[in-house]
C-alpha positions in Angstrom: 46.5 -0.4 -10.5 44.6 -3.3 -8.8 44.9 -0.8 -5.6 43.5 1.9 -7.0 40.6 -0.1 -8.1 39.9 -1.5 -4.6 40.1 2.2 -3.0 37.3 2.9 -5.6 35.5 0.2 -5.4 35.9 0.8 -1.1 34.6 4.2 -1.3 32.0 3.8 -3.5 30.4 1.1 -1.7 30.9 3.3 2.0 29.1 5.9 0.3 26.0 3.8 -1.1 25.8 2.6 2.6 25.4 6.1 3.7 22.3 6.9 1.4 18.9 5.3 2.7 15.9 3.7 0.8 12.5 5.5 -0.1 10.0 5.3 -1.8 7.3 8.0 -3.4 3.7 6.9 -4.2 1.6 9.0 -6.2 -2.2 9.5 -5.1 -4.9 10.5 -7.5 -9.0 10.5 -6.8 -10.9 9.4 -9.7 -14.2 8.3 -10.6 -14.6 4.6 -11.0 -16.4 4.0 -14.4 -17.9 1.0 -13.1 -19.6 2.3 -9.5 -19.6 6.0 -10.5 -17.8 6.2 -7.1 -15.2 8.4 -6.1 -11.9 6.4 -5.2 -8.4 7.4 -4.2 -5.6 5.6 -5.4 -1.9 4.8 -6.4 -0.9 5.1 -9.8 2.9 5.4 -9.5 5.6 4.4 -7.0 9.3 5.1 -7.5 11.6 3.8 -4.8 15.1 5.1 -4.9 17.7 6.5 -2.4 19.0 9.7 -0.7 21.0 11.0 1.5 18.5 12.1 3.7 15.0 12.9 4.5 15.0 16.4 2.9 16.9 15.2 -0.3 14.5 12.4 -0.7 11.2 14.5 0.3 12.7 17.4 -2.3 13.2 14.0 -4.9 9.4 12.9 -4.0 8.3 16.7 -4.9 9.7 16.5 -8.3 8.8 13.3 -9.0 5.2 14.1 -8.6 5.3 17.3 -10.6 7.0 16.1 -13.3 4.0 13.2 -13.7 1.0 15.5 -13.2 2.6 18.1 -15.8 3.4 15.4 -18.3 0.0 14.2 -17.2 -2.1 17.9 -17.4 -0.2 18.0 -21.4 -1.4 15.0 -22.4 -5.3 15.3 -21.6 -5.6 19.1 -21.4 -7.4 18.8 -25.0 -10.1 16.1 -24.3 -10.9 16.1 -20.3 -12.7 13.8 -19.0 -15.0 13.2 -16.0 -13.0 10.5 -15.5 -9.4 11.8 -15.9 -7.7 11.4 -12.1 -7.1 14.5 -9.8 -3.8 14.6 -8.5 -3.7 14.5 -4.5 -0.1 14.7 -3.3 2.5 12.1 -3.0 3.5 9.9 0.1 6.9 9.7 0.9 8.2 6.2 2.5 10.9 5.8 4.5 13.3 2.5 4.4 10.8 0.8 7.2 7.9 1.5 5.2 7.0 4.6 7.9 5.1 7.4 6.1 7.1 10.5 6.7 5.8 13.1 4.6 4.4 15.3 7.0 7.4 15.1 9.5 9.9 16.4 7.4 10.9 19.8 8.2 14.2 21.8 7.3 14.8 25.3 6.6 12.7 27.5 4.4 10.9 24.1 3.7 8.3 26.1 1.8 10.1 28.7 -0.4 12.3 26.0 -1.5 9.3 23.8 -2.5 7.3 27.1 -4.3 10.6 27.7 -6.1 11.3 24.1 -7.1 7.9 23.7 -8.5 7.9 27.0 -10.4 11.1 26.1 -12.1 10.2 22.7 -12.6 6.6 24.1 -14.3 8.6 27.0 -15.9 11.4 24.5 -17.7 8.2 22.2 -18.8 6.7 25.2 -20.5 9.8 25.7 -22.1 10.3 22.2 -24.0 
């Protein structure tokens, strides 16, 4: 039994090591209520891991739907002037390197159009 335990406990831990650290910050532009100037800014970062640079871009792109749905919802009945536009997201790499615009992989685009559809189209549905 204790053998079986450590083979467990051995693969587990090679396969953590094989996933890499990121991290997603959200960018919004908003007015400042105080200078009535435009600003852009973070107003959520997630760090996690992936397997990759796809898998964590593809993480990165649903993280920051999911917010600026849940986000749209909440403040679609009162706007405001100074409610915050949604950019895009930034996507960090494990040194800290911004990568989001240097990650490329196969039908990089359809795959992103079809993930945010059916992430907007499940949102709909709940």
């Amino acid at each position: 039994m204790k053998k079986l335990f450590f083979i467990i406990l051995l693969i587990s831990i090679t396969i953590s090591c094989l996933n890499k650290n990121y991290e997603t910050k959200i960018m919004v532009k908003k007015l400042d209520i105080m200078t009535e100037k435009i600003i852009i800014k973070e107003i959520r970062s997630k760090k996690f891991t992936a397997k990759n640079d796809s898998a964590a871009y593809i993480e990165s792109v649903i993280n920051y739907h999911a917010l600026k749905s849940v986000y749209d919802d909440q403040h679609k009945s009162s706007p405001s002037q100074y409610d915050p536009l949604f950019i895009n997201f930034i996507l960090l790499d494990e040194n800290g390197i911004d990568i989001t615009e240097t990650i490329n992989f196969k039908g990089k685009d359809s795959v992103e159009a079809a993930l945010i559809k059916r992430l907007y189209k499940s949102f709909e549905n709940n």
